[in-house]
N, C-alpha and C positions, 0 to 999 in steps of 0.2 A: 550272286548275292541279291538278294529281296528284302529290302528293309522294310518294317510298317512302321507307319506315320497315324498313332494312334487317336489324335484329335487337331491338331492345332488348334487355330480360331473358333472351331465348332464349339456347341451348346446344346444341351438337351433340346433346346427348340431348332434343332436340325434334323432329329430323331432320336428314337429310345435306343439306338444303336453306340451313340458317339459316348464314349466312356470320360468324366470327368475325375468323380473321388478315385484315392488312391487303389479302392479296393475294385471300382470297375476298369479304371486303367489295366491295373493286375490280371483281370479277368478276360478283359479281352486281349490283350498280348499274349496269354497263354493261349486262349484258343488260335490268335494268326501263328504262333510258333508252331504249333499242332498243325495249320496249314499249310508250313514253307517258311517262315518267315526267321531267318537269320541276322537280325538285328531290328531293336525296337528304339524308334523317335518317339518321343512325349514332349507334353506343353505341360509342366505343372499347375493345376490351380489350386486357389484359395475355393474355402468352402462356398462364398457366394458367387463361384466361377470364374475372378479375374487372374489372369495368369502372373505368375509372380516366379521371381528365382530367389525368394526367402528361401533359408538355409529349414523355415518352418513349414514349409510346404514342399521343396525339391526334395526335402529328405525322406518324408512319408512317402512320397509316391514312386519314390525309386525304393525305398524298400520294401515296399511293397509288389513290384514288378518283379523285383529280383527274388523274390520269394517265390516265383512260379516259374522264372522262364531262365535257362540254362546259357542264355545269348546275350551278346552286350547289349547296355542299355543307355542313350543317351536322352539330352536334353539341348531343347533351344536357351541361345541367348539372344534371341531377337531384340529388336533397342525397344520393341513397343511394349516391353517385359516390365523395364526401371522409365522414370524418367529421364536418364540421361547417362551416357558413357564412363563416368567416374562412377556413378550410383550402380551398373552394368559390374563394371570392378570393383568396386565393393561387396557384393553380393557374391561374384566367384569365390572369393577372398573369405569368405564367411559360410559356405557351405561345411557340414558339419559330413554330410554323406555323398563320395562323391561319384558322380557316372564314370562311367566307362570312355565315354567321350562325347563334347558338345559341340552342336552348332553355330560357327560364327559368317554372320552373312557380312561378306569382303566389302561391300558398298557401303556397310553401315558405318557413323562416325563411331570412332574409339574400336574399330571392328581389329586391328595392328595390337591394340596393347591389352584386348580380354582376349586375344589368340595368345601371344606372348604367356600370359600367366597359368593359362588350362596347364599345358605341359608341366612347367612349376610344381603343380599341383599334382600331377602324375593322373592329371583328364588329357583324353585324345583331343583332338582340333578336325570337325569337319568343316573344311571352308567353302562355304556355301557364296554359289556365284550365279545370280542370276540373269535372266536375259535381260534387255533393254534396261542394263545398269552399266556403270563402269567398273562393275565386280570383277571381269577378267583382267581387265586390264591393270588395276589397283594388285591381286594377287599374280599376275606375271609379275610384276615387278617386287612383290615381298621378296625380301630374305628369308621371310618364316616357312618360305610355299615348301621346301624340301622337308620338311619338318612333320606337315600335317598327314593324318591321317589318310583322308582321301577329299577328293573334290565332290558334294555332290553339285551338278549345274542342273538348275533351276530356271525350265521354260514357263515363264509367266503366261504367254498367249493361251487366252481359256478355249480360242478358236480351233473346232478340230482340222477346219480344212487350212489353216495356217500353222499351226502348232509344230507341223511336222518340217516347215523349211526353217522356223526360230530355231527346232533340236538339231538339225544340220548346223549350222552357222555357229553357237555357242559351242562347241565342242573346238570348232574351230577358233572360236576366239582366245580359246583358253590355247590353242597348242598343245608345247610338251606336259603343260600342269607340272610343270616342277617335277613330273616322273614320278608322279603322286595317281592314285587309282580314279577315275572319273564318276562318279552315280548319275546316270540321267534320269531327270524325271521331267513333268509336266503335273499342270494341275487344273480342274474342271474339264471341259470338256477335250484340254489337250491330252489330259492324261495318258488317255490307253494309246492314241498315235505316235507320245512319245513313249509310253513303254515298251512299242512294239519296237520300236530305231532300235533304241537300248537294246533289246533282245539281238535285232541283228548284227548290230556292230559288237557284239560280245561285252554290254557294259552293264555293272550295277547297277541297280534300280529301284524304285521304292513304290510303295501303295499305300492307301487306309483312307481314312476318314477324313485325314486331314484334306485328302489332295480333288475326294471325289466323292462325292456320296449314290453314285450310280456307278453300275455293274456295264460291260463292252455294249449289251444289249439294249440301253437307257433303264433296263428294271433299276428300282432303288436297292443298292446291296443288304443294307440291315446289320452290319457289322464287318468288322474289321478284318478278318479269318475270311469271310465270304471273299475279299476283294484282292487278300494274298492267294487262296485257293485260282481265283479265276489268274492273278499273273503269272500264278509256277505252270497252270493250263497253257499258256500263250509262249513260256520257255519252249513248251515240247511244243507248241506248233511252229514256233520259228527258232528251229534249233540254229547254231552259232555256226560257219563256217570261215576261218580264218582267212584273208586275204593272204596277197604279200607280205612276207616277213612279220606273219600276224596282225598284219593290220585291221585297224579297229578295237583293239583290245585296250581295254582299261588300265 
């Protein structure tokens, strides 16, 4: 699996690449779908770019995604979305269109009870667990962990030449994941080191705009299709080969 992470925090002044309105979201999700890309992360925004989970912005931009591309479609609920975890649920609480499934990062406060309601709703839960948080540790110990969708873990270190011992270690701090699927990723310059682990250990993985706006090479990629094109590249060069008892596998 190759998810694209079609903006996050990016802004047109990152490049003419990073897709905001709903109609460029839509546009470039269909091209990384075209490239590999079986499942699509978005940030919705309002028209003067701030990210919101109004039920008047998550609803256009997901219908609008969904209008092109054949694959599931999520959305963050990062806390930097609302001002504060009751306002977080409220907002889930009020979507009028809903994804496929979202992302709740486990470190976040009120991060237990907008997991809790996705489901409710009949939205997936991915619990996002970052590195140097108490993310794993907090989801080891949910009740809700058997529940979610999948894990994705999240190596913060932008360092490429460190990045790659943080993506060791988090997979480990997470353990069994509740017997739930793992996504590794990384982001700036740990990206592609950690996409490559992923690759090896046989784990999902994610790409776009959000995480990198440079290609293995340092070229600037220019869009979101270029950067899933170059990760399904890197499947076939570090194809999977199972350990013991399939170890490694997500």
């Amino acid at each position: 699996m190759v998810q694209v992470c079609l903006n996050g925090s990016r802004s047109a002044a990152d490049g003419a690449g990073v897709p905001v309105s709903p109609e460029d979201l839509a546009r470039s999700a269909a091209e990384a779908v075209a490239a590999g890309a079986t499942s699509v992360h978005v940030h919705p925004r309002t028209p003067c770019g701030r990210e919101s989970l109004s039920p008047h912005v998550a609803g256009p931009a997901l219908e609008a995604v969904r209008a092109r591309v054949p694959v599931p479609v999520g959305v963050t609920t990062g806390a930097w979305t609302e001002p504060g975890p009751a306002a977080r649920l409220d907002r889930v609480r009020s979507w009028t269109v809903l994804p496929d499934f979202a992302s709740v990062n486990w470190h976040e406060a009120g991060a237990e009870e907008v997991a809790a309601e996705l489901p409710a709703r009949g939205v997936g839960v991915e619990a996002g667990v970052w590195s140097g948080t108490r993310g794993a540790a907090r989801f080891a110990a949910s009740p809700l962990g058997p529940r979610v969708l999948r894990v994705p873990a999240e190596v913060t270190d932008p360092d490429p030449a460190s990045a790659g011992a943080s993506a060791r270690a988090l997979p480990a701090e997470l353990g069994a994941a509740h017997g739930r699927p793992v996504l590794l990723h990384g982001e700036e310059g740990g990206t592609w080191p950690v996409l490559r682990l992923a690759v090896r250990l046989g784990l999902a993985t994610r790409v776009g705009l959000e995480d990198t706006l440079l290609l293995p090479d340092g070229r600037r990629a220019g869009s979101n299709a270029r950067l899933v094109a170059e990760a399904v590249a890197e499947r076939g060069r570090f194809p999977y080969r199972p350990g013991p008892a399939g170890e490694g596998r997500g």
